[in-house]
N, C-alpha and C positions, 0 to 999 in steps of 0.2 A: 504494500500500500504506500503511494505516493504524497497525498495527502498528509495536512495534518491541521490540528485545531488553532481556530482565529478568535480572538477576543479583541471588544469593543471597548474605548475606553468606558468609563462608567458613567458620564453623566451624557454619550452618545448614544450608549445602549440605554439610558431611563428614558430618555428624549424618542426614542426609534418603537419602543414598546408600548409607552404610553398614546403614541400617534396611531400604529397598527392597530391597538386595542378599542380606539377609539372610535376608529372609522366602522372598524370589526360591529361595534356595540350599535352604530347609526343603521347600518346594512341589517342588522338584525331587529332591529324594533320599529319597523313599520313605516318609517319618518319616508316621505316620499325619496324616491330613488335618486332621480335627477336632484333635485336640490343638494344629497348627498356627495355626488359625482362633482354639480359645478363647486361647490366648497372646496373640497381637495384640491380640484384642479388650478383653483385660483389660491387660494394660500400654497401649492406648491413652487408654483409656476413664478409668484412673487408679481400679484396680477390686481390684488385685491384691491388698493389706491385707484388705479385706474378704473376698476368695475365701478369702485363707487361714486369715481365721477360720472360715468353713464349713467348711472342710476342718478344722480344729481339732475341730471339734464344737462351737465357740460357739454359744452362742444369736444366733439372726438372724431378722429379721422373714419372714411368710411370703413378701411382694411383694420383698424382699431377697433370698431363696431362690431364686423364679422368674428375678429378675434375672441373679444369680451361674451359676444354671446354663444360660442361653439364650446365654450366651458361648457355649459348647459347639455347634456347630449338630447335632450329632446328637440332642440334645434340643429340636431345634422342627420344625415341620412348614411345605415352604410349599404355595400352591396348587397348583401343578403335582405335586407327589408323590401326589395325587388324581387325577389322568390316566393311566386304565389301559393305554393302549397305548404308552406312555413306553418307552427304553429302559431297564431298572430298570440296568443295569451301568453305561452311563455318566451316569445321574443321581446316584448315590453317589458322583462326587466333584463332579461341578458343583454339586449343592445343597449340600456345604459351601464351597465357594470363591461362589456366587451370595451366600448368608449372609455370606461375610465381605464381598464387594462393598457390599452394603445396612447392615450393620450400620457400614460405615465411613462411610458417605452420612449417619448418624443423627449421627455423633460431632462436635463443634465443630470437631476438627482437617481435618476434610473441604473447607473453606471456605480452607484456604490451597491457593492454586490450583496452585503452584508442585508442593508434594510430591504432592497429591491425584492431577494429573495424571500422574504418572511411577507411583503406587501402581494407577490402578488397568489404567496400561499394562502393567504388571508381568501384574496378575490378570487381563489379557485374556490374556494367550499361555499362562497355565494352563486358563481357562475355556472360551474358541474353540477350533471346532475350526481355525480358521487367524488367526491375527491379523497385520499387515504392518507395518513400518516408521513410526516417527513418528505413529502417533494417539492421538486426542487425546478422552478420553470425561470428559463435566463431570459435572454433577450430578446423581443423581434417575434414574439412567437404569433399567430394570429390564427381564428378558429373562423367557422362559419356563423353557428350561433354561442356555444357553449354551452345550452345546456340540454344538448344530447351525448353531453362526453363526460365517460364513468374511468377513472383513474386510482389506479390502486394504490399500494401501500411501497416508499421511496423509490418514487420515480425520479428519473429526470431526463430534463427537457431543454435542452441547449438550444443556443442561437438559431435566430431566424427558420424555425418550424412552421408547418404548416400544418392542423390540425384539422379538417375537412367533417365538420358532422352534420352536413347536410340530410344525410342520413342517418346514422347512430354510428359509434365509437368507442370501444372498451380495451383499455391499455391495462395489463394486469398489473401484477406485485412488482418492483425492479426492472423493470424495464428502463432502458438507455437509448434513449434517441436522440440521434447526433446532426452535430448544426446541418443546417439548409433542408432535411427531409420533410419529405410530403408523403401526408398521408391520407387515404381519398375514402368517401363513404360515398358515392353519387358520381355517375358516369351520364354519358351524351348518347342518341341513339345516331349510327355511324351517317342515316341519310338526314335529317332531319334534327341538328345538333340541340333543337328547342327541344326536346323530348329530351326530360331527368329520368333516369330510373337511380332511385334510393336503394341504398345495401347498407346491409348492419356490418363492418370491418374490423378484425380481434387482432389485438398485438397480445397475446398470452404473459404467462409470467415468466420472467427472465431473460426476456429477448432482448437482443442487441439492433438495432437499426445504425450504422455507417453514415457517416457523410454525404445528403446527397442521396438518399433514397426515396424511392418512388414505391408507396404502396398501393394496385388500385381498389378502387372503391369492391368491398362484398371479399375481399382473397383474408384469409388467416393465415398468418405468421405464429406456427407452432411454440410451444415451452421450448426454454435455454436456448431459440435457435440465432443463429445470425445471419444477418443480410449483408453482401460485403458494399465498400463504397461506390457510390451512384448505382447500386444495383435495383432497377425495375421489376419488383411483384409483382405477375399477371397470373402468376397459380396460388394457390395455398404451397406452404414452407411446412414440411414435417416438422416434429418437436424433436429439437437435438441436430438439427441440419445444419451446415454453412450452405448460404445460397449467395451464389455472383454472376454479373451480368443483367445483361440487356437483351432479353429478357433476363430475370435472375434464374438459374437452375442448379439445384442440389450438386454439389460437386465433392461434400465430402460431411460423415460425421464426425461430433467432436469426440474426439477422443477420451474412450472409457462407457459411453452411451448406445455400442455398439449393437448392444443386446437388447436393446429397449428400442429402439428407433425404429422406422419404418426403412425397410430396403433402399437405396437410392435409386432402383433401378423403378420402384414403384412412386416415388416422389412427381411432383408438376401436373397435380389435378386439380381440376377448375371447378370449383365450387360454387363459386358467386352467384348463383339464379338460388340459390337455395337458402340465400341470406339476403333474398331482397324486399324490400319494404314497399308495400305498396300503399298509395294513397291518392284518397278522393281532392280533386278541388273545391271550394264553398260553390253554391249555386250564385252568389252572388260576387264572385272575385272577378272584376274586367280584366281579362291576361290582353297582352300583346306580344307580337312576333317582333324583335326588334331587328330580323332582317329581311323578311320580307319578300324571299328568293322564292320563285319557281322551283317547286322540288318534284316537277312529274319528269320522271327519269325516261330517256328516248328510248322505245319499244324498236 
């Protein structure tokens, strides 16, 4: 083990605990959401002087105005509030706690590893719908909604991840996902890329995800297995495999699991239709096609 323990000084760490706990206790007791979110964001951000003169009625620049009121997340939009078969009830409070996730990722104070980490442990057990003991989410990370994503017990979750639970998402015990991976619960239909089909997608416990991996929407990633770097998921990954490659394919077990594991010669089977989620749109949701293309294919 390379690691070793960090200690704060003591009146950084009373100052860092008391703030976590604090926002912790707001998120828990009912007090509306947004106004939760734009607090933080403006006592973080060093913004509050200026809100208050807009609230005053001072004159403020236009790009000032935008600024001051995008604290607020009920005044932004993000992409997924564009996805008509969304649950609209419990997107209303995960888009403002995803908003305060991201908008905290932008601010300088984001970079001390130490509070970052425990803030935005905090804002996973509001945002998931299960989050577990001791994990650990770095930088850059961004979800679809959040809270269709159940996360087990010491994860972690390094730089600029992409977490996809358009669908549903269940990452088990210890699992290690490593910077830049994407991980997918919702695919395109190949003619007609406005057609979602939702899949429920499993990282089990123990797995290792690489640098740069690609899991797609509906495939499970077996117990202890590994994905090597930039390797593309397009089957299910035995439990106890190495997989690499683009596509990724079983190339060897780990060593000692020999007996327990599935043959490599039987590994690279496609599961996905058998973990997919289906659903209805409201009768009253206006959808549009935002492209608008001719899709009758020439006979």
């Amino acid at each position: 083990m390379t690691k070793r323990y960090v200690s704060l000084p003591a009146e950084a760490e009373r100052g860092m605990t008391e703030f976590v706990s604090e926002v912790d206790r707001r998120l828990s007791s009912g007090e509306d959401t947004c106004s939760v979110v734009e607090d933080v964001l403006l006592d973080l951000s060093g913004d509050r002087d200026a809100y208050e003169r807009l609230e005053a009625g001072e004159d403020v620049s236009p790009a000032e105005r935008v600024r001051l009121r995008s604290y607020d997340p009920c005044n932004t939009t993000l992409e997924s509030e564009y996805y008509a078969e969304k649950d609209e009830e419990a997107f209303k409070r995960s888009k403002h706690l995803q908003w305060l996730w991201r908008q905290f990722d932008s601010l300088p104070i984001a970079d001390n590893v130490e509070f970052a980490l425990r803030f935005r442990r905090m804002l996973a057990d509001h945002l998931f719908a299960e989050c577990g003991d001791d994990c650990r989410f770095f930088k850059g990370i961004t979800f679809t909604y959040g809270h269709n994503i159940s996360v087990g017990d010491n994860v972690v979750v390094h730089d600029d991840v992409h977490l996809d639970d358009r669908g549903r998402l269940t990452i088990g015990d210890r699992v290690s996902i490593s910077d830049g991976a994407n991980v997918y619960s919702h695919d395109h239909d190949v003619v007609d890329q406005t057609e979602v089909r939702n899949y429920h997608t499993i990282v089990e416990d123990d797995v290792r995800l690489t640098n740069d991996t690609i899991v797609r929407a509906g495939c499970k990633v077996g117990e202890n297995a590994i994905v090597g770097a930039r390797g593309v998921v397009q089957n299910d990954v035995p439990a106890h495999h190495i997989a690499v490659g683009m596509p990724a394919e079983s190339v060897k077990i780990k060593p000692g699991w020999e007996s327990v594991a599935t043959p490599l010669e039987k590994a690279g089977v496609n599961r996905q239709e058998r973990r997919r989620i289906e659903y209805d749109l409201p009768e009253n949701v206006e959808t549009f096609d935002e492209f608008g293309r001719d899709l009758e294919s020439p006979r």
